[in-house]
C-alpha positions in Angstrom: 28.7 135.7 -90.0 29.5 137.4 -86.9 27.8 138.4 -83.3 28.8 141.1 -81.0 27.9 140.5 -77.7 27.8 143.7 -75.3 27.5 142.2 -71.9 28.4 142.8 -68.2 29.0 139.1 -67.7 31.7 138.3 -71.1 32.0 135.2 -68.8 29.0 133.2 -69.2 29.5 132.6 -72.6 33.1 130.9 -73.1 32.0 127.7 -71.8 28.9 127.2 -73.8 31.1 128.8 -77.4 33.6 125.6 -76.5 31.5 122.8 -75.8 28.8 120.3 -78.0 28.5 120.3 -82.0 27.7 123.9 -82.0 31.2 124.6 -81.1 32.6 123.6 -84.7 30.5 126.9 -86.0 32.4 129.0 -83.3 35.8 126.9 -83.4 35.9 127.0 -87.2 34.5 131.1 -87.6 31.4 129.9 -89.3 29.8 131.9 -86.4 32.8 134.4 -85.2 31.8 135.5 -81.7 33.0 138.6 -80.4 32.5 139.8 -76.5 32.2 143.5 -75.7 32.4 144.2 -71.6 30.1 147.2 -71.4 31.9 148.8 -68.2 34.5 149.2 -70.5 32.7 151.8 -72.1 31.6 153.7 -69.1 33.1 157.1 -68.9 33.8 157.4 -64.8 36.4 155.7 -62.2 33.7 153.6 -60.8 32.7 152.2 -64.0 29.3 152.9 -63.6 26.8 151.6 -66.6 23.5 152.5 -64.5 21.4 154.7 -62.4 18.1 155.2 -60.6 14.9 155.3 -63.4 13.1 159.1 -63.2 10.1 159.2 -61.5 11.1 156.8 -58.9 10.5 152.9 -58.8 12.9 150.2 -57.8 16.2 149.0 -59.5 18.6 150.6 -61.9 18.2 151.5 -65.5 21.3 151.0 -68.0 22.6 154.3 -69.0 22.5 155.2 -72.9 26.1 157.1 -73.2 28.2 153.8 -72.4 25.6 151.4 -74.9 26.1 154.5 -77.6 29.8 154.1 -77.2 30.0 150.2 -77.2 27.8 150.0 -80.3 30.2 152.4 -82.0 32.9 150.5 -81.5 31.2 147.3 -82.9 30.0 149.7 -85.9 33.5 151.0 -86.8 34.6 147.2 -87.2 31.6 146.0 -89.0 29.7 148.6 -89.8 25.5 148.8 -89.8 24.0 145.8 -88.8 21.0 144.4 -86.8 20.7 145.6 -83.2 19.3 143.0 -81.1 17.4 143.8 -77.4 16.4 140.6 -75.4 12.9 142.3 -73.8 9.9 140.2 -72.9 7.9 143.0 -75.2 9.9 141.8 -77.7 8.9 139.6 -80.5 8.6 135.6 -79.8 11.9 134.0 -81.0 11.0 130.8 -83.0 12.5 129.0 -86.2 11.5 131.6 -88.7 13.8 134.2 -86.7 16.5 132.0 -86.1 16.1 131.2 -89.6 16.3 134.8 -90.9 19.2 135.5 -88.4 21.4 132.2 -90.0 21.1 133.2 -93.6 22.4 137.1 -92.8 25.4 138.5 -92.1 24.9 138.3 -87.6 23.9 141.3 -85.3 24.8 143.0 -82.4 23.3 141.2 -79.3 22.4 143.5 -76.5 22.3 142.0 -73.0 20.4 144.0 -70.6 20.3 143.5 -67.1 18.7 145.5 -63.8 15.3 147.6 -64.7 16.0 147.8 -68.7 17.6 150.2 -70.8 17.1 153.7 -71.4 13.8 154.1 -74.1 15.6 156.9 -75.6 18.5 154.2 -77.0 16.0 151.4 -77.8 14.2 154.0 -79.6 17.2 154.8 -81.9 19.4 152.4 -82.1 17.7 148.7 -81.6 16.3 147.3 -84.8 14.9 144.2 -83.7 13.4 143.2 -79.8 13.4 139.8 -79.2 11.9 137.6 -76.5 12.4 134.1 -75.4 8.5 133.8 -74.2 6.4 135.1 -71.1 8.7 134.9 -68.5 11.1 136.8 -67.1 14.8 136.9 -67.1 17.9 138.3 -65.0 19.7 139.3 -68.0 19.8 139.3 -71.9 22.6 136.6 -71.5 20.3 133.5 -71.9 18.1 134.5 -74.7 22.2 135.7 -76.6 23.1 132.3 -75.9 19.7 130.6 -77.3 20.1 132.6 -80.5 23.5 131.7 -81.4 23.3 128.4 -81.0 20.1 127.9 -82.7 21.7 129.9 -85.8 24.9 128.1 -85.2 23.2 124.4 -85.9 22.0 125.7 -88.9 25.5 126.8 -90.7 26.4 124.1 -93.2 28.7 121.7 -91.7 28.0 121.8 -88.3 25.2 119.1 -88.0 24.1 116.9 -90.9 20.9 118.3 -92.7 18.6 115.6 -92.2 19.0 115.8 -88.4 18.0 119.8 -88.5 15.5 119.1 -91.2 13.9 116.3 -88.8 14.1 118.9 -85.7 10.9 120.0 -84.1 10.1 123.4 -86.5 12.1 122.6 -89.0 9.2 122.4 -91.4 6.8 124.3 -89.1 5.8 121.1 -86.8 6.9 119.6 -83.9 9.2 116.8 -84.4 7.9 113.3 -83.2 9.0 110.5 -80.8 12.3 108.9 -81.3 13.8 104.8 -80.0 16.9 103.2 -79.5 18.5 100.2 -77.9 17.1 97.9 -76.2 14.6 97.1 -78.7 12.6 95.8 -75.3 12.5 97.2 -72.0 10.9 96.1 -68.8 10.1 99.4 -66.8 7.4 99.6 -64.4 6.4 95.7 -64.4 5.7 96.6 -68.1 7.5 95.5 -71.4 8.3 98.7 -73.4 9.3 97.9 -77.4 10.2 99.7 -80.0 7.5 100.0 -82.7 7.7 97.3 -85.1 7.8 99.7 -88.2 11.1 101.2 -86.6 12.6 97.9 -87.3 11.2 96.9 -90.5 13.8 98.4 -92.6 11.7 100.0 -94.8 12.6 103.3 -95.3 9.0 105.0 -97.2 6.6 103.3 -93.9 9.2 104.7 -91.3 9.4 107.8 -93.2 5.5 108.2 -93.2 5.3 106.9 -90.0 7.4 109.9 -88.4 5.2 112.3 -90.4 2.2 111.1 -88.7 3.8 110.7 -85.5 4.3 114.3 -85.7 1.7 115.9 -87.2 -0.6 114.2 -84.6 1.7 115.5 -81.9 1.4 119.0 -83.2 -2.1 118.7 -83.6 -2.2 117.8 -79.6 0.3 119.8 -78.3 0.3 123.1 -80.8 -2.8 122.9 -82.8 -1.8 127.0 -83.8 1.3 125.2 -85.8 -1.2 122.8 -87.6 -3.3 126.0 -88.7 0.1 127.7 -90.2 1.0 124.4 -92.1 -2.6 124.5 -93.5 -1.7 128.2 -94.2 1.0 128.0 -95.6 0.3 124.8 -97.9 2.6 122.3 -95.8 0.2 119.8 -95.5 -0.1 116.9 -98.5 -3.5 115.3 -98.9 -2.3 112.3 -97.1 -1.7 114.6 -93.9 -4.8 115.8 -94.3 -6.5 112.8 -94.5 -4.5 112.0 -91.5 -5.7 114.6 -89.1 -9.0 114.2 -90.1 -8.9 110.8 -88.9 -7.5 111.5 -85.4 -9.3 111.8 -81.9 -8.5 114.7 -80.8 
């Protein structure tokens, strides 16, 4: 699997690529990272990659020629493969794309900056626009970075499957609360303990136990997930009978 980065700011990403358990996808080439500097690509001495929007308006728009010839480059390496631009218009990025996006062959990662890129490239070239959520960002580097780590924990090896599995969306739901020592802790004037079924040893009540911890934190938090689960036929009886029982 491989990611080609085209980016004005190659920097931002070493650190985070060399650092934490993600880094044994990006140490080992489970995720081979590669960074393309776009000014590379521009075609004048100033190195210029932007220039004012027609019909006026503030900021800079990234010019197509240098992203046409940065993408070729990538292409005559690899070949076709996803294009990915970070856009707030873009799709939500949530489990099921990161999902999608681990069990294919990577992309090319577009990271805009200033007023956006040209239409006319987005219109031929991009495959797939992807946002982090409503907000808005200085650059496409932070929502590169989210993706390939999120893919990067799911490459076999990297973290143990269990500890994905049990993540928040890793079957749709939000994942539930989670204790460790001191078994008791005085905080506030008050005496804070573990729940007893944590330390019971046995393994089917804290098993059930964590699924109702977290379907009833789904229900509060993201009820929308607890309708997709119903969808999609996630739910067991027991869960049902489980949410139908909570004060909501």
């Amino acid at each position: 699997m491989r990611f080609d980065v085209v980016t004005l700011f190659p920097e931002l990403f070493a650190p985070h690529l060399a650092v934490g358990i993600t880094r044994r996808a990006f140490t080992s080439g489970l995720v081979d990272v590669r960074l393309w500097q776009l000014r590379d690509f521009a075609d004048d001495t100033y190195r210029r990659i932007d220039d004012r929007p027609y019909g006026g308006g503030p900021g800079m728009v990234m010019l197509v020629e240098p992203l046409l010839r940065a993408l070729d480059a990538v292409r005559a390496e690899r070949g076709d493969v996803p294009v990915v631009h970070f856009t707030p218009t873009g799709r939500r990025l949530d489990q099921a794309v990161v999902q999608e996006f681990a069990a294919g062959p990577g992309a090319v990662l577009l990271c805009g900056r200033y007023e956006g890129i040209d239409q006319r490239f987005i219109d031929r070239r991009v495959t797939h626009e992807i946002s982090l959520g409503d907000f808005v960002l200085s650059g496409g580097e932070l929502p590169a970075l989210a993706l390939l780590d999120a893919v990067a924990r799911l490459q076999y090896g990297v973290i143990p499957a269990p500890s994905h599995e049990q993540d928040s969306f890793g079957d749709g739901l939000l994942e539930g609360p989670s204790y460790s020592r001191p078994e008791r802790l005085s905080l506030d004037g008050e005496e804070l303990a573990v729940p007893a079924v944590l330390l019971s040893g046995h393994h089917g009540e804290i098993s059930r136990w964590r699924r109702e911890r977290s379907l009833e934190r789904t229900a509060r938090r993201r009820p929308d997930l607890i309708a997709a689960a119903r969808a999609a036929g996630r739910l067991s009886r027991a869960d049902e009978r489980y949410l139908s029982a909570l004060e909501l």
